[in-house]
C-alpha positions as CSV (number, residue, x, y, z in Angstrom):
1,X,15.7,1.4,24.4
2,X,14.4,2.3,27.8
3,X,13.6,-1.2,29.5
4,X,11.9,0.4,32.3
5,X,8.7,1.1,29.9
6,X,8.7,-2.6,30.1
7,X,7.6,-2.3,33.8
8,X,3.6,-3.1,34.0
9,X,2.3,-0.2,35.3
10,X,4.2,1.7,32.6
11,X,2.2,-0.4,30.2
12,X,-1.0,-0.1,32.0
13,X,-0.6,3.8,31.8
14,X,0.3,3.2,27.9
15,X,-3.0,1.3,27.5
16,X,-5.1,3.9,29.9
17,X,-4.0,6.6,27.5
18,X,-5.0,5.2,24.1
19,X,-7.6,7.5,23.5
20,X,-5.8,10.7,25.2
21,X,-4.7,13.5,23.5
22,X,-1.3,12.8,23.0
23,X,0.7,15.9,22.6
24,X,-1.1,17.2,26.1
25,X,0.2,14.0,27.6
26,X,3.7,14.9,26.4
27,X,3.3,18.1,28.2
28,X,2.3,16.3,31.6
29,X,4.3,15.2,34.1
30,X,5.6,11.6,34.5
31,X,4.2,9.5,37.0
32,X,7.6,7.3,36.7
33,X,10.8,8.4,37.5
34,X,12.6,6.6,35.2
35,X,10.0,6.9,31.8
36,X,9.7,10.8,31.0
37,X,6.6,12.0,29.4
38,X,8.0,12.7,26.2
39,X,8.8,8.4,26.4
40,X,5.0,7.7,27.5
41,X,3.5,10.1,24.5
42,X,5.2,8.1,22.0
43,X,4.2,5.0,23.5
44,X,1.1,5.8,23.2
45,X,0.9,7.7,19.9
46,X,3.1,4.6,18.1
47,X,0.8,1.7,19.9
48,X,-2.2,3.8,18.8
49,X,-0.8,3.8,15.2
50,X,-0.9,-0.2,15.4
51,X,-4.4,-0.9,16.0
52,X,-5.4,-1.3,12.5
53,X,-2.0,-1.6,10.7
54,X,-0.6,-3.7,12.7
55,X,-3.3,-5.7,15.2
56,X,-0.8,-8.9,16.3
57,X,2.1,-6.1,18.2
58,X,-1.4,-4.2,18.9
59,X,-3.0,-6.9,21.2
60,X,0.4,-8.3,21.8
61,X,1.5,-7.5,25.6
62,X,4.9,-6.3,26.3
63,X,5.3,-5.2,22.8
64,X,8.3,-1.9,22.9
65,X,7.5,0.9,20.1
66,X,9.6,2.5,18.2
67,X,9.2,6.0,16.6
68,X,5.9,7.0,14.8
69,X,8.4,7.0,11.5
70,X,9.4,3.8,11.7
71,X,5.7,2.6,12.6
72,X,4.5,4.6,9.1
73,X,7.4,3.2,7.2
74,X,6.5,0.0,8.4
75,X,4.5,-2.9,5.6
76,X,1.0,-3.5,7.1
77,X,0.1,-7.2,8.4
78,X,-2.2,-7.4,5.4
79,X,1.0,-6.4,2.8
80,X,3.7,-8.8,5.2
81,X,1.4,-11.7,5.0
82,X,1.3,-11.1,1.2
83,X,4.7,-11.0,0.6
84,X,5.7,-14.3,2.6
85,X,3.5,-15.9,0.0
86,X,5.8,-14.5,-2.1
87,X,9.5,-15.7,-1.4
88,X,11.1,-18.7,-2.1
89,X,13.0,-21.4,-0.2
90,X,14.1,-21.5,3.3
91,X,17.2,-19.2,3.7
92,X,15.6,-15.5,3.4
93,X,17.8,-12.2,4.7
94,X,16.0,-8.6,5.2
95,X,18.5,-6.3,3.6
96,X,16.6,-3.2,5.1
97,X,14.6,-5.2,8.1
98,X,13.1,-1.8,9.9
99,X,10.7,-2.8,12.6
100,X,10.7,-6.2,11.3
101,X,7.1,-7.0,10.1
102,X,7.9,-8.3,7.0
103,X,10.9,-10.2,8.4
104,X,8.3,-11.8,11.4
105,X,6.3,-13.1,8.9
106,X,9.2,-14.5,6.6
107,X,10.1,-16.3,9.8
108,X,6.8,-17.8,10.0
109,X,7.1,-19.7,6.6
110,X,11.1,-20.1,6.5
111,X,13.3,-22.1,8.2
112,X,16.2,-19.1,8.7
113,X,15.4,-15.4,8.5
114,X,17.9,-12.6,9.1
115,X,17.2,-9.0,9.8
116,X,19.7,-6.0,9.1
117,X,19.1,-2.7,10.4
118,X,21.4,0.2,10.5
119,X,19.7,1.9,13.5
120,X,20.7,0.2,16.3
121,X,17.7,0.9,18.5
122,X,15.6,0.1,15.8
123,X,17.0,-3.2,15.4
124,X,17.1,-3.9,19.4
125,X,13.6,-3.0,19.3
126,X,12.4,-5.3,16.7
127,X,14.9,-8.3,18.1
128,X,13.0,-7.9,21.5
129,X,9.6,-8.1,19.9
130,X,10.3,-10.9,18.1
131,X,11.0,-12.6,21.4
132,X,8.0,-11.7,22.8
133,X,5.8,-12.7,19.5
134,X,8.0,-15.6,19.6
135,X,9.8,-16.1,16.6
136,X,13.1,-17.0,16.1
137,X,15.1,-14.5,13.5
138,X,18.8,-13.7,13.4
139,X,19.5,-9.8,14.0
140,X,22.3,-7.8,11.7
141,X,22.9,-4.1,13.4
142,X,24.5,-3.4,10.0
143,X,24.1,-2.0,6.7
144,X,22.4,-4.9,4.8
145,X,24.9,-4.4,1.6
146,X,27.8,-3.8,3.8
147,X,26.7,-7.4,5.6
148,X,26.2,-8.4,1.9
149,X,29.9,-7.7,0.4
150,X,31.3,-9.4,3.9
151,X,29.5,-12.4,3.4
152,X,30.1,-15.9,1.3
153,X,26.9,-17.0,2.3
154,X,24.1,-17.4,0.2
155,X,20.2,-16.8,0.1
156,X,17.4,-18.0,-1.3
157,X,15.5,-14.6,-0.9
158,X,16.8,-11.4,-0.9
159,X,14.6,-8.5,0.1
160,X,15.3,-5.0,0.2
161,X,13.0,-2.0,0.8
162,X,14.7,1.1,-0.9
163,X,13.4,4.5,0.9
164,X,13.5,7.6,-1.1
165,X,16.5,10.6,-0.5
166,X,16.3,12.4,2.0
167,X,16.5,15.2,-0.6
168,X,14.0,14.1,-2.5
169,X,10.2,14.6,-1.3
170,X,8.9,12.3,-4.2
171,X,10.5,9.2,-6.3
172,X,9.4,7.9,-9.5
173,X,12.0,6.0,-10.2
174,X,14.0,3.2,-8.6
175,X,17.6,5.7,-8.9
176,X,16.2,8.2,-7.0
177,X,16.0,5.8,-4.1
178,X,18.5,4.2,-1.2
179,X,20.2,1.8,-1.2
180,X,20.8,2.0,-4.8
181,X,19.3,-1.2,-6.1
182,X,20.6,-0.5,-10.0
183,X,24.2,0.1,-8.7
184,X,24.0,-3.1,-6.5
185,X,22.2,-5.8,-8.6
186,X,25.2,-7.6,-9.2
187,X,26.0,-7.7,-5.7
188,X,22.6,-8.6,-4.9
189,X,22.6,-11.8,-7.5
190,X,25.9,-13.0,-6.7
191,X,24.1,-14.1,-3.3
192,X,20.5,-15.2,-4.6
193,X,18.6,-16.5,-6.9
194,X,15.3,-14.4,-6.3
195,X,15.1,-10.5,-4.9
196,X,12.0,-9.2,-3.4
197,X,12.0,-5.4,-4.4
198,X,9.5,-3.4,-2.0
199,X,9.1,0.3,-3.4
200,X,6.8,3.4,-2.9
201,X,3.7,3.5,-4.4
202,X,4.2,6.6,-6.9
203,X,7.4,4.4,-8.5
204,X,6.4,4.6,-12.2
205,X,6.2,0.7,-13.5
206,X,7.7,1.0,-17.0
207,X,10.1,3.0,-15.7
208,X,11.0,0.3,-13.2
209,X,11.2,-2.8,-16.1
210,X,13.3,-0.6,-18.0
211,X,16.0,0.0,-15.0
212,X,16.2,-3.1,-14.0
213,X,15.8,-5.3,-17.7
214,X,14.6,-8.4,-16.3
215,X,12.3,-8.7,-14.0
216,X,10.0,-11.8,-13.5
217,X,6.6,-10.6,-11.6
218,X,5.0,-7.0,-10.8
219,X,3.3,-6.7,-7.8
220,X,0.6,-3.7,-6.8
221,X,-0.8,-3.9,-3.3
222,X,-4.1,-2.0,-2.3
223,X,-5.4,-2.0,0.6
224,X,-9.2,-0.1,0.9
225,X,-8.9,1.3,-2.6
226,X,-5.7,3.2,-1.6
227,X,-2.6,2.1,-3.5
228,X,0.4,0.5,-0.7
229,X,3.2,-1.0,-2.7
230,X,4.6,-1.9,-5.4
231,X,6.7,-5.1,-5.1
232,X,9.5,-6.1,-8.0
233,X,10.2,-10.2,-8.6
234,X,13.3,-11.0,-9.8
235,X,13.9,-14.7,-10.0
236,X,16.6,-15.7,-12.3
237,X,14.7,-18.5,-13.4
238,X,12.1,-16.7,-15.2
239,X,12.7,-13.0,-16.3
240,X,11.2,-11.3,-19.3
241,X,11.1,-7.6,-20.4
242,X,7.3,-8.4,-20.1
243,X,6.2,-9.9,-16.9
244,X,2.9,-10.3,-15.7
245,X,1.3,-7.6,-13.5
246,X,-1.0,-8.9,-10.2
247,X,-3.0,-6.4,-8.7
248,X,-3.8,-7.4,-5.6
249,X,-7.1,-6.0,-3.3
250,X,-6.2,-7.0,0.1
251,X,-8.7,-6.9,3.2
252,X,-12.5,-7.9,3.3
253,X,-13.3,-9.3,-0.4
254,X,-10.2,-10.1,-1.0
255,X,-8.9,-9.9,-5.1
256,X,-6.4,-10.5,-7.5
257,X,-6.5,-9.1,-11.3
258,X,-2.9,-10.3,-13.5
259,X,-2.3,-8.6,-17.1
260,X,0.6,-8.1,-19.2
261,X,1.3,-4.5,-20.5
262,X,2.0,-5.8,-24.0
263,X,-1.3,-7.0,-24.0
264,X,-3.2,-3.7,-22.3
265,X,-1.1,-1.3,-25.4
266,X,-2.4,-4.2,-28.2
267,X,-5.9,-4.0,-26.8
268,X,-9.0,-2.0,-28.8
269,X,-11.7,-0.5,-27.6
270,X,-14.6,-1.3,-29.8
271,X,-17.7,0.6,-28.5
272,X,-17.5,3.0,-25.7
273,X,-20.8,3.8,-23.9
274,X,-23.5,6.5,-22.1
275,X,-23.9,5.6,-18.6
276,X,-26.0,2.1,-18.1
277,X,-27.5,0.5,-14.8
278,X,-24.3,0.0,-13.4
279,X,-20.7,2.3,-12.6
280,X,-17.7,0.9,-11.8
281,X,-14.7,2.7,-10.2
282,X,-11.5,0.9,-10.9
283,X,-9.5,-0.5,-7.4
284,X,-6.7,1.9,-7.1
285,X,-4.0,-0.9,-7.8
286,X,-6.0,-1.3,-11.0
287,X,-5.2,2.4,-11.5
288,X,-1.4,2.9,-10.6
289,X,-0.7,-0.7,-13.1
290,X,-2.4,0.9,-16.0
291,X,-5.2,-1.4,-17.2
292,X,-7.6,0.7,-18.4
293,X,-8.6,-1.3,-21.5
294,X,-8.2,-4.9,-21.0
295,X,-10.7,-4.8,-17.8
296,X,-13.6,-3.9,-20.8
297,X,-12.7,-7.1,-21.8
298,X,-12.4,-9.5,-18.7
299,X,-15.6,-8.3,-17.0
300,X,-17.7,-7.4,-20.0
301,X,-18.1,-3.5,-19.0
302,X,-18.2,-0.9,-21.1
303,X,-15.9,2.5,-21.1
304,X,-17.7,5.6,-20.5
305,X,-15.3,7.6,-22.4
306,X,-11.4,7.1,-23.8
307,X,-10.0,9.3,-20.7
308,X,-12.5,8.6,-18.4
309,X,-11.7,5.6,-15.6
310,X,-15.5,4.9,-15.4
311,X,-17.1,1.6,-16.8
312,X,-20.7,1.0,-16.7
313,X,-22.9,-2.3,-17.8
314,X,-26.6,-3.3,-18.1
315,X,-26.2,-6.8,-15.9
316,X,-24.1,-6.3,-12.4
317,X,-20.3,-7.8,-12.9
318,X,-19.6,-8.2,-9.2
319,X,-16.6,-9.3,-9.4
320,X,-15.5,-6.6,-10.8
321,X,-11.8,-4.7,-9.0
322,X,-13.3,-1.8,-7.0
323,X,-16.6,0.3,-6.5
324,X,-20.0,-0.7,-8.3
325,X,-22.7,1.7,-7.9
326,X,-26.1,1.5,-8.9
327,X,-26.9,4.7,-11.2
328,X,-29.9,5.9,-10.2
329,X,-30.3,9.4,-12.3
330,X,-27.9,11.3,-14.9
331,X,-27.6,14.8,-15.7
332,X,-25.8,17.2,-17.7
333,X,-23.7,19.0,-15.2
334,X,-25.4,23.2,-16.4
335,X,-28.7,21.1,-15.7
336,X,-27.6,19.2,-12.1
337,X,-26.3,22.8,-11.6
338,X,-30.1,24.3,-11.7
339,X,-31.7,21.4,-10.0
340,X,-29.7,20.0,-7.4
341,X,-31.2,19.4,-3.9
342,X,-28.0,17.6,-2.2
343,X,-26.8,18.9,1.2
344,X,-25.1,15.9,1.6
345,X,-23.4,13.2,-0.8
346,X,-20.0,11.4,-1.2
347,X,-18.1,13.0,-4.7
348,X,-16.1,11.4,-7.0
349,X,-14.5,13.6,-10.1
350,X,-13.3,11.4,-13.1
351,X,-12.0,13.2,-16.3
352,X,-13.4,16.6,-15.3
353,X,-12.6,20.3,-14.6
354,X,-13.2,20.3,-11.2
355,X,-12.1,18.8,-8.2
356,X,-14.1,17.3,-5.5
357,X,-12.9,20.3,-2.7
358,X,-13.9,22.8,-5.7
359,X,-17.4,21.3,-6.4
360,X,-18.3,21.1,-2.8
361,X,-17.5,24.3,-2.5
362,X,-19.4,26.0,-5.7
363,X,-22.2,23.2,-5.2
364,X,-22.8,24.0,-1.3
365,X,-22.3,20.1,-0.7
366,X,-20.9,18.3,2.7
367,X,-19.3,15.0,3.1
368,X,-21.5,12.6,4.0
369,X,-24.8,10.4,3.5
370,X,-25.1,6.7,1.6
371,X,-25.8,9.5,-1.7
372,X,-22.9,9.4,-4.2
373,X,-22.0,12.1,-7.2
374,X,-20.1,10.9,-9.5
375,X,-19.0,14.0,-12.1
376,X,-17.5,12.9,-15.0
377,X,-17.1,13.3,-18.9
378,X,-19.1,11.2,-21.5
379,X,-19.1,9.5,-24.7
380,X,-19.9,13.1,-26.8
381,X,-17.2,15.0,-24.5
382,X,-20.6,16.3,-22.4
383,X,-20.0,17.1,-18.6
384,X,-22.2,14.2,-16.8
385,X,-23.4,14.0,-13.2
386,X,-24.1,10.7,-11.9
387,X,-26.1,10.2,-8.7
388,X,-25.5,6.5,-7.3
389,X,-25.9,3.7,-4.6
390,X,-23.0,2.0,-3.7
391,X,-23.1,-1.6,-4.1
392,X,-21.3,-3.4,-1.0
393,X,-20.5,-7.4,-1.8
């Protein structure tokens, strides 16, 4: 950690340059003998990387940066704030505390937070911040489990964010991931009550329930219709084989939709239907957690087709967990083919040969414009194209 970025007009330069072309300014020449350009381009490309993801160390002055890995590897402010609602008590430790957002905001509803982290810059980085953001949080440079097996003392949160093997480019499944949370469950219980489980996205959720036998909550974070996290409750006070799943749409409009899967597998389908006035587009969290029947039910929308994740109604649900369009005209897809006038238009394939990239391509069709395609199957297996107007809450 290289205090002399610290120095103001090393910040001032850092701020100048937010909107520079970064790996040019790596090539430049420092104005500052002791900051080297390399130093000022990641700065600048990390503090850049914070505007949107992370807006309190973003408009925070004197904040250091670490790497732009650590920044992407990083929880959002929207998915940190989230997950303090989320623990229990006032003793919390972050087994695998990174750049510390989720441990800052711990610290803001707990009494005593503590932050292990391997990499020692990492964690002398994120013990400065918190200075500056002013918060008080105890710093570990040490392997949380290793801090773990040393220890007599006892939590009333654990947390733990498991990255995937090196080896590995993607994970499905909590064994495939370090530190080994199956291996180390007892280890982890012996010293709480309650473990917070952050894990990729792509984690498969049955899968999960199954490694772990009793788990007491799900938790699938979206942010902007794009899937974030998947967070595993275990609280020894209340597990089941069948918790309950809360998908959670964070950001403007703000919702929450909770199932069980024992419920979603026991669930009919009645009638299925052609497309009506309205389309919905399940939230991506709705996606990755599987409800694809139960929603029928709960918003009183009907299924275009078994394998198609489109829903459609005659009155507006807006409450409804993602996109609602307003269809304005349907075709068969060999008769959009012939007639078709779009230059622009926003596409969206569900349950259908193509892909968006390939339609564009064949159909002559650039991103763009409020006009939205929606290619999909139907109720008699046809090939449907939907033109629609988004419907913005």
């Amino acid at each position: 950690m290289n205090k002399e970025i610290l120095n103001s007009d090393v910040q001032k330069f850092i701020n100048n340059n937010l909107k520079s072309d970064i790996p040019g300014l790596s090539l430049k020449k420092s104005p500052f003998p002791s900051v080297s350009s390399g130093e000022l381009a990641q700065q600048t490309d990390s503090k850049k990387r914070c505007e949107f993801k992370l807006p309190l160390w973003f408009r925070t002055e004197g904040i250091y940066y670490p790497t732009k890995l650590a920044i992407e590897q990083a929880s959002s402010e929207l998915a940190a704030k989230y997950k303090a609602e989320l623990i229990q008590g006032d003793e919390i430790i972050d087994l695998t505390g990174g750049f510390g957002v989720d441990t800052l905001f711990f610290a803001l509803k707990a009494k005593s937070v503590t932050h292990c982290e391997l990499n020692k810059e990492l964690s002398e980085i994120s013990e400065y911040n918190s200075r500056i953001l002013g918060v008080d949080i105890n710093y570990i440079n040490s392997n949380g489990l290793d801090y773990l097996n040393k220890s007599n003392k006892t939590f009333s949160t654990i947390y733990i964010d498991p990255s995937r093997r090196v080896e590995l480019k993607k994970v499905f499944m909590l064994k495939d991931c370090e530190p080994d949370i199956i291996s180390n469950l007892q280890l982890l219980k012996d010293h709480t009550s309650c473990i917070l489980i952050k894990t990729a996205p792509l984690l498969d959720i049955q899968s999960t329930i199954r490694e772990l036998k009793q788990v007491s909550a799900i938790h699938v974070i979206s942010i902007k219709n794009e899937c974030k996290e998947l967070l595993v409750l275990i609280d020894n006070k209340q597990v089941t084989d069948d918790p309950v799943i809360t998908c959670a749409l964070l950001g403007d409009n703000e919702k929450t939709y909770c199932f069980r899967l024992s419920e979603e597998k026991e669930f009919q389908i009645n009638q299925y239907s052609g497309p009506l006035n309205y389309i919905y587009e399940p939230d991506a969290a709705i996606l990755k957690a599987g409800c694809f029947k139960l929603i029928t039910r709960d918003f009183r929308i009907n299924k275009i087709h078994q394998h198609t994740h489109l829903y459609t109604s005659c009155e507006l649900q807006n409450s409804f967990p993602g996109r609602k369009f307003k269809l304005k005209k349907a075709w068969n897809y060999g008769t959009f083919i012939k007639e078709h006038q779009f230059k622009k238009a926003n596409i969206i394939c569900r349950n259908f040969s193509l892909s968006p990239e390939e339609l564009k391509k064949k159909l002559k069709i650039n991103d763009g414009s409020e006009e939205y395609l929606l290619f999909c199957t139907g109720l008699k297996e046809e090939r449907l194209v939907l033109n629609c107007e988004r419907i913005f809450e």
